[in-house]
Structure formats: structure tokens, C-alpha cells
BATOR-976206 format. One line per field, with one value per atom (N, C-alpha, C): residue number from 1; x, y, z; atom name. Coordinates in Angstrom, 2 decimals, decimal comma, m for minus. Atoms other than C-alpha are relative to their C-alpha. Layout:
# residues N
nr	(NUM:...) $
px	(X:...) $
py	(Y:...) $
pz	(Z:...) $
atom	(CA:...) $
***
This chain:
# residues 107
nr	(1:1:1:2:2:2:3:3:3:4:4:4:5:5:5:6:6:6:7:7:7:8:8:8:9:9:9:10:10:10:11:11:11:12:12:12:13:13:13:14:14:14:15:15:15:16:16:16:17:17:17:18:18:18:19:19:19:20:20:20:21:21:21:22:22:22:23:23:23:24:24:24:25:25:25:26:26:26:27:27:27:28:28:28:29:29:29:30:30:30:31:31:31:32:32:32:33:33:33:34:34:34:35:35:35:36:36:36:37:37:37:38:38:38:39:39:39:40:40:40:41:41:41:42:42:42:43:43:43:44:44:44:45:45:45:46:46:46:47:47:47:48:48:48:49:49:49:50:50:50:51:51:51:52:52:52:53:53:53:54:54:54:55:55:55:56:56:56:57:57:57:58:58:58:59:59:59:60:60:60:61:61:61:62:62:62:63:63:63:64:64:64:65:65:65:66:66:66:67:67:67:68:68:68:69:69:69:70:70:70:71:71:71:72:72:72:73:73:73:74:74:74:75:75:75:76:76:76:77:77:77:78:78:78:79:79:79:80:80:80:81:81:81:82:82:82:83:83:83:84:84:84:85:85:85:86:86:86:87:87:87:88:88:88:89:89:89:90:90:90:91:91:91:92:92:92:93:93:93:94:94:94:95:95:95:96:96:96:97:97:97:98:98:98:99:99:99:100:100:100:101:101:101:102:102:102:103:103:103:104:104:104:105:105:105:106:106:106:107:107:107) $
px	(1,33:33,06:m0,65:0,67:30,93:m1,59:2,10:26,57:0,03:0,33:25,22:m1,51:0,88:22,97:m1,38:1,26:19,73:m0,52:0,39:19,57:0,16:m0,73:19,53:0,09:m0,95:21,61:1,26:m0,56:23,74:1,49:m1,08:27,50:0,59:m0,47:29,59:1,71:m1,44:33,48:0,61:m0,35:35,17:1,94:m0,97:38,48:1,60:m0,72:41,59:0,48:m0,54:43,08:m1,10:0,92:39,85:m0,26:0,30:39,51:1,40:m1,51:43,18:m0,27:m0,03:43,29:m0,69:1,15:41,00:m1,32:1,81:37,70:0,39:0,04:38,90:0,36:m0,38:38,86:1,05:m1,49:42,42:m0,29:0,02:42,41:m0,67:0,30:42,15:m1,05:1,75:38,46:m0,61:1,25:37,15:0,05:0,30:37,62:m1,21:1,17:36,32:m1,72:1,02:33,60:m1,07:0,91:32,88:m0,84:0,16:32,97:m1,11:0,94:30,70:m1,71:1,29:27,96:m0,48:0,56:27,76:m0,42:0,70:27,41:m1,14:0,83:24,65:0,05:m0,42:26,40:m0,30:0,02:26,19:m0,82:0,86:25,07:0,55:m0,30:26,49:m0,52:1,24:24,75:0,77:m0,08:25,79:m1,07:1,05:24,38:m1,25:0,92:22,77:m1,20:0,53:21,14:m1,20:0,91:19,46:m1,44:0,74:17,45:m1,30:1,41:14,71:m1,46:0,95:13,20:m0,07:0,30:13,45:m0,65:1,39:11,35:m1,40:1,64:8,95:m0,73:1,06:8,05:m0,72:0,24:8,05:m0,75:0,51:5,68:m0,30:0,32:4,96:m1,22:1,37:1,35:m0,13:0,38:2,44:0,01:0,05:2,35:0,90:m1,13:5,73:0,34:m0,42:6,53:1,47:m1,06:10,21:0,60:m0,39:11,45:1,37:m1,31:14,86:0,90:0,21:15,62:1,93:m1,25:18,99:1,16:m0,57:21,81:m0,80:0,67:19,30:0,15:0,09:20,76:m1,21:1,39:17,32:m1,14:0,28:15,60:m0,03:m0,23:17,01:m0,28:0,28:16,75:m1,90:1,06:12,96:m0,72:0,40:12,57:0,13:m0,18:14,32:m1,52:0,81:12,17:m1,89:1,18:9,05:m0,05:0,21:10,05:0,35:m0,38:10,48:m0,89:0,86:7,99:0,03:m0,69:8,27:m1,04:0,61:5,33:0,21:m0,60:5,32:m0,80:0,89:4,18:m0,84:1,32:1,25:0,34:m0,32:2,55:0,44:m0,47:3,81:1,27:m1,33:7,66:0,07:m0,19:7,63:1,76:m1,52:11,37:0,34:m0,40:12,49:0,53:m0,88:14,31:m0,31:0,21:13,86:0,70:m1,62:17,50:0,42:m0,77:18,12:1,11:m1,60:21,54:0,13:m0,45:21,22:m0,73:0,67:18,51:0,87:m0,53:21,25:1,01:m0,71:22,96:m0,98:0,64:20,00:m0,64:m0,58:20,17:m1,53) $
py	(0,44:m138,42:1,08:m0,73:m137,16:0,13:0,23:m136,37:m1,23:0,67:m138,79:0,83:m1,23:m136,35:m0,60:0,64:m138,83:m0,40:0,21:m139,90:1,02:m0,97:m137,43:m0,24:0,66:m137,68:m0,64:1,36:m140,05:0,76:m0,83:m139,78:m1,58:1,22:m142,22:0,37:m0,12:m142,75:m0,68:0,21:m142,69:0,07:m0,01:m141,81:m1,17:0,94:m143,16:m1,28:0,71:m144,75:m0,81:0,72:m146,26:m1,18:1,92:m149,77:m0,32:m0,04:m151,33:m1,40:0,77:m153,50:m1,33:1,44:m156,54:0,52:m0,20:m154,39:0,49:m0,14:m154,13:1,16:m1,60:m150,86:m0,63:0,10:m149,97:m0,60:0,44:m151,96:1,52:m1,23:m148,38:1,15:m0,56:m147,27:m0,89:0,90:m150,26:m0,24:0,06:m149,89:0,99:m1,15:m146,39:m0,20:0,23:m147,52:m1,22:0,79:m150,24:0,36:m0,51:m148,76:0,89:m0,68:m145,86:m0,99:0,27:m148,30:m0,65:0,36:m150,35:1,10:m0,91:m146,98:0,67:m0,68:m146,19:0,90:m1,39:m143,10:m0,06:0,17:m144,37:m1,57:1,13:m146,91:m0,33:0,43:m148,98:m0,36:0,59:m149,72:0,10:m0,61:m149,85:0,47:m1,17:m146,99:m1,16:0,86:m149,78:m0,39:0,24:m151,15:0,71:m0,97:m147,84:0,11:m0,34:m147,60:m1,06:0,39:m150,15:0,81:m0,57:m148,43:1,75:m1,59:m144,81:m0,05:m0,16:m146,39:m0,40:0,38:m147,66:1,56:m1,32:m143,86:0,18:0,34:m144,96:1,00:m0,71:m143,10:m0,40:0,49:m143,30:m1,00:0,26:m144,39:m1,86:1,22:m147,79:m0,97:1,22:m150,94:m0,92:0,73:m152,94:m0,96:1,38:m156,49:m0,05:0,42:m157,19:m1,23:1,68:m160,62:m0,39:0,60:m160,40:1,58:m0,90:m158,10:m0,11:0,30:m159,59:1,06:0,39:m158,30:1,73:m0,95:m155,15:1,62:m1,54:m151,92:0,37:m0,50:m151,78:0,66:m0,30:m152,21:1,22:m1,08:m149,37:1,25:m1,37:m147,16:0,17:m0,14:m147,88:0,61:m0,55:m147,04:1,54:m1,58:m143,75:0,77:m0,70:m142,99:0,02:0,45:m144,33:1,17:m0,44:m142,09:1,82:m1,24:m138,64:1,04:m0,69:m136,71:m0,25:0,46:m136,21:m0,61:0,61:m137,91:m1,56:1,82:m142,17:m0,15:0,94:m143,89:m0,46:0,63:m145,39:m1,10:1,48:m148,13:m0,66:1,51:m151,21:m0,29:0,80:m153,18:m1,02:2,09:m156,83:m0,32:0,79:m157,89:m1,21:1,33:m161,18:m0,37:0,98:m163,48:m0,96:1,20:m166,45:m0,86:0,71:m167,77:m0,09:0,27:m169,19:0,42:m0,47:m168,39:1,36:m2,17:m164,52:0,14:m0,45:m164,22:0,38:m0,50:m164,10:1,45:m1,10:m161,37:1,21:m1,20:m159,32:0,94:m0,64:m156,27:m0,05) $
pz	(0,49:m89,17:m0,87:0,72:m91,62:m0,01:0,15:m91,78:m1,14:0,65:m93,73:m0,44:0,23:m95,72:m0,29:0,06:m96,03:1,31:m0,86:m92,80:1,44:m0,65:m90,16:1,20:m1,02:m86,88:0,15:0,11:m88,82:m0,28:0,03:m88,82:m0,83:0,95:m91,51:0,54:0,07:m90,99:m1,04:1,53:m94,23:0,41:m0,26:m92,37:m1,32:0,36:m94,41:0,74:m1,24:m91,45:1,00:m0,89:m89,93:m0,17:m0,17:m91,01:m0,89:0,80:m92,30:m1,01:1,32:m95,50:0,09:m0,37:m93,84:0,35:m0,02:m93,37:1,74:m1,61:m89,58:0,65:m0,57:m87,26:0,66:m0,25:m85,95:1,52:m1,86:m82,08:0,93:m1,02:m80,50:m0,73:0,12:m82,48:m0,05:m0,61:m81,92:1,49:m1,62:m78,30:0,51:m0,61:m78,15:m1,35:0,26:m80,82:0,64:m1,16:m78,15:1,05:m0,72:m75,66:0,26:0,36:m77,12:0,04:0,61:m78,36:2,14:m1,15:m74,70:0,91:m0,83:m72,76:m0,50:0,63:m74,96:m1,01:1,06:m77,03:m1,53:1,43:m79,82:m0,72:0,34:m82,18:m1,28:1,30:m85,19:m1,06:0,97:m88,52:m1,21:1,27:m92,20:m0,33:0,77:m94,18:m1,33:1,33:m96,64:0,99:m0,75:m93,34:0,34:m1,04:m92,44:m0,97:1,13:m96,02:0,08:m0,04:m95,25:1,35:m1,10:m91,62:m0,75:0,49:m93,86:m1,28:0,58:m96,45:0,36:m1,10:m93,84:0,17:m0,74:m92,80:0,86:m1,35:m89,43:0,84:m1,23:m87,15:1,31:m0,75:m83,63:0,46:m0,48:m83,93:m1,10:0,57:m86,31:1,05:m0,46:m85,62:m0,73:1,11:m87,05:0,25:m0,55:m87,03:m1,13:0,91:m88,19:0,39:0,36:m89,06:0,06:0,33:m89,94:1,26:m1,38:m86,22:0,17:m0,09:m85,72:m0,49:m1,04:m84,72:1,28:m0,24:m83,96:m0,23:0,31:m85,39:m0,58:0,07:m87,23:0,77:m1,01:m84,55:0,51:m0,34:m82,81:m0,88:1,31:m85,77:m0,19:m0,18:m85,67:0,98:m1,92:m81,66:m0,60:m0,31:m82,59:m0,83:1,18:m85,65:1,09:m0,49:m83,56:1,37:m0,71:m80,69:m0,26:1,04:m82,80:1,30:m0,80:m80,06:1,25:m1,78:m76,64:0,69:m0,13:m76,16:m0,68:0,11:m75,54:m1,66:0,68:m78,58:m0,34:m0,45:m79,30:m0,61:1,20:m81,98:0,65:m0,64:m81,16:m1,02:0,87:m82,45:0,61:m0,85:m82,09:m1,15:1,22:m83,53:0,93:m0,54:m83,76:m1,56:1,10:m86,42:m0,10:0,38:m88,27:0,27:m0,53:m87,71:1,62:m1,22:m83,99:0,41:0,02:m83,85:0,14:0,17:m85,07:1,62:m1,21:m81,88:0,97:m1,31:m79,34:m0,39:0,10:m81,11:m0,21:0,00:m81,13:1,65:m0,91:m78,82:0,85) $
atom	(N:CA:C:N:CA:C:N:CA:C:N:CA:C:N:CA:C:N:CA:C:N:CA:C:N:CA:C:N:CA:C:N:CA:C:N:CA:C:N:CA:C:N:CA:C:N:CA:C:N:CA:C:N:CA:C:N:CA:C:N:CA:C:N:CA:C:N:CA:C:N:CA:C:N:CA:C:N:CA:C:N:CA:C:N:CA:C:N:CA:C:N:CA:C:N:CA:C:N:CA:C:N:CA:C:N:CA:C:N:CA:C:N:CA:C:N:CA:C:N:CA:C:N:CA:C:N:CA:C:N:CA:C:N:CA:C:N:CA:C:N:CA:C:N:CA:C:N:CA:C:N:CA:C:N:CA:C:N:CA:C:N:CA:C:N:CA:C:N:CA:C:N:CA:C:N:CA:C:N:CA:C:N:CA:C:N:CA:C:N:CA:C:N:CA:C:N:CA:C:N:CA:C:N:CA:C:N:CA:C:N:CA:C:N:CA:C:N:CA:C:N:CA:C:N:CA:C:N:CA:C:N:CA:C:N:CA:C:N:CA:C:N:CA:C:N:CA:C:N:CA:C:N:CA:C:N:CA:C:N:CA:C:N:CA:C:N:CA:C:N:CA:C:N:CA:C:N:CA:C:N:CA:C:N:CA:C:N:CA:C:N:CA:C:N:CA:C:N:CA:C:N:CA:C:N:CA:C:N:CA:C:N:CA:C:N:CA:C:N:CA:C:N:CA:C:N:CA:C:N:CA:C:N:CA:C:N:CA:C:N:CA:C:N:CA:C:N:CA:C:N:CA:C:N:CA:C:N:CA:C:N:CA:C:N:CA:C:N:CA:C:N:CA:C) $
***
């Protein structure tokens, strides 16, 4: 993995060998990238994904309603940004989706 030098925390896998000629990770990193995201460790997102909550300029003290929430890496990327201080929050995140369907894939 590599930083992803705009977003910070962020790690990109550019690996030759990491996704094979259909877009798809090899059986044995998408286990441990399963695996990773359900125990919490981690977290999946395309890098194109991350560029709307880092031109929000998310602080703890907003207040953010997002619409299109689904399948929730945003989401999450907002919590973090929202929880930057070791003190709770004061803002509020209401996510939800327009599309029925996406809702159950959001985290």
C-alpha cells in the first residue's frame, strides 16, 4: 500500500498483482480485505469517493445531511472527519438514500 498524499490516514493499493484483468482482488486479499473491514481495521472507499466529505471541511460542530449514504464508505469518512478531537461532537449526520435497494447496503 501506498499514502494517499491528499487524504490523510489513507492507504491506496496500486499493487500489480492486486486486482486480475476483471477489476477483481486475488480470492486471498479479498478475504483478508474482508475480513479486515468486518473486524473494524479497516475501511474500503475509492479515492474519487473520498473527494466530496474533504470538500465539505467537515468539523465536529456541523450539522450534515447526506442523501446519496449508500453503501456508506462516506459516511464513515465523515464520522472520522467529524470525530478529529477527543472530545464527542456536537454536530449531527443523518445518512440515508434515495434508492430503496442501496439502503440495505448501507453500513
Amino acid at each position: 500500500p501506498e499514502p494517499v498524499p491528499w487524504c490523510r490516514g489513507t492507504l491506496r493499493l496500486r499493487a500489480a498483482g492486486a486486482v486480475d484483468e476483471d477489476g477483481h482482488y486475488s480470492p486471498r486479499l479479498a478475504k483478508v480485505l474482508s475480513d479486515g473491514q468486518r473486524a473494524g481495521k479497516l475501511s474500503r472507499q475509492e479515492t474519487a469517493s473520498m473527494l466530496p466529505a474533504l470538500a465539505l471541511h467537515v468539523k465536529p460542530e456541523h450539522r450534515v445531511l447526506e442523501l446519496c449514504a449508500a453503501p456508506g464508505s462516506k459516511t464513515l469518512q465523515l464520522l472520522d472527519m467529524m470525530h478529529q478531537q477527543d472530545e464527542v461532537p456536537s454536530g449531527l449526520l443523518v445518512a440515508n438514500d434515495t434508492k430503496p435497494g442501496r439502503l440495505r447496503k448501507l453500513v
